[in-house]
C-alpha positions in Angstrom: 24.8 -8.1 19.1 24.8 -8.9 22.5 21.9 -10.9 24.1 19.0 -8.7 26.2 16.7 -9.4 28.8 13.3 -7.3 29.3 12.6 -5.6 32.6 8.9 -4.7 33.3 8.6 -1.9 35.7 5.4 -0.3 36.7 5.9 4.0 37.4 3.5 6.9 37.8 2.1 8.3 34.2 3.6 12.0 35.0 7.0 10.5 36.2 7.3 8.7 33.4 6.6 11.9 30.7 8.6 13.9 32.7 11.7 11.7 32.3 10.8 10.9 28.7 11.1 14.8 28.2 13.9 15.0 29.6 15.8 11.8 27.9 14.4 12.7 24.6 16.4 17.0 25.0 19.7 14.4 26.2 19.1 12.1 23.2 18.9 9.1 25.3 16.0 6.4 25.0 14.4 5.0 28.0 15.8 2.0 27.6 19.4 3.0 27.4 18.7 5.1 30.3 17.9 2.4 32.1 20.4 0.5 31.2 22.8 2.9 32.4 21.2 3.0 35.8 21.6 -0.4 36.4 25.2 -1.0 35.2 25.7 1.8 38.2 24.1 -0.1 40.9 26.0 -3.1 39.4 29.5 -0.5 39.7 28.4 0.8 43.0 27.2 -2.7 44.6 24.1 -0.7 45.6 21.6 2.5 44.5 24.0 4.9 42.6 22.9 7.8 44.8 21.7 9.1 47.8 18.4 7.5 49.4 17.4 9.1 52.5 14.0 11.0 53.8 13.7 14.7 53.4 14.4 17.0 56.0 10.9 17.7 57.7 9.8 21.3 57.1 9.9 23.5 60.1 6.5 23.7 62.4 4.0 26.0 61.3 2.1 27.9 64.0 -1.3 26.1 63.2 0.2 22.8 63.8 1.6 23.0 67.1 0.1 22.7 70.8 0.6 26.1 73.1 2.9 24.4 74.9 5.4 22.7 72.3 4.5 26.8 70.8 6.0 27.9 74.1 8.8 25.5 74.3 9.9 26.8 70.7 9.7 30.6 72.0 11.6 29.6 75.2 14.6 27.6 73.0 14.9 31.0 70.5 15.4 32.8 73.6 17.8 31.0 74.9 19.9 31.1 71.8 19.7 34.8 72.2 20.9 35.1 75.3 23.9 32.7 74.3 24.8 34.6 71.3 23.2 32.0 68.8 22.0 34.1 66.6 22.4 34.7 62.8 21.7 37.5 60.2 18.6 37.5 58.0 20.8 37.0 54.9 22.7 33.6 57.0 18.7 32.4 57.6 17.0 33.0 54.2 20.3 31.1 52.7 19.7 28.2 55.2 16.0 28.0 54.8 16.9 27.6 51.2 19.5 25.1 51.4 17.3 22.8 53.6 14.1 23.0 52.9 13.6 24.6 49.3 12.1 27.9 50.5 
């Protein structure tokens, strides 16, 4: 058997029971699962996926001055009048894409 080293690593109670339910429907302990994650970052010289910020959610009415209010109204019409302008279906599909809505 191959020699082990602990790691100690502090997470939030609920992250941690979520995972744990989801390991325990794969079969996979904790501490393979682990594992696994940092043979990638060994593989991948780095975080094994994608870290970035989310995409901010669009501006709600409440939160913006008149004039940055104004400024939004002014750029929509704008893309009217250029043609920039996309079906309900193309919007609901891109709201959902980028923003979870």
């Amino acid at each position: 058997m191959s020699r082990t080293s602990t790691v100690y690593a502090r997470v939030e109670p609920e992250v941690k029971e979520q995972a744990e339910e989801v390991l325990n429907e794969l079969g996979i302990p904790m501490s393979n699962a682990v594992g696994m994650f940092l043979k990638q970052v060994v593989l991948h010289h780095g975080i094994p996926f994608e870290v970035k910020i989310p995409i901010e959610k669009p501006p709600s009415y409440g939160s913006m001055t008149k004039a940055e209010f104004n400024a939004h109204i002014e750029k929509g019409l704008d893309d009217i009048k250029n043609g920039r302008v996309y079906t309900a279906d193309e919007v609901e599909a891109e709201m959902k894409r980028d923003f979870g809505i």
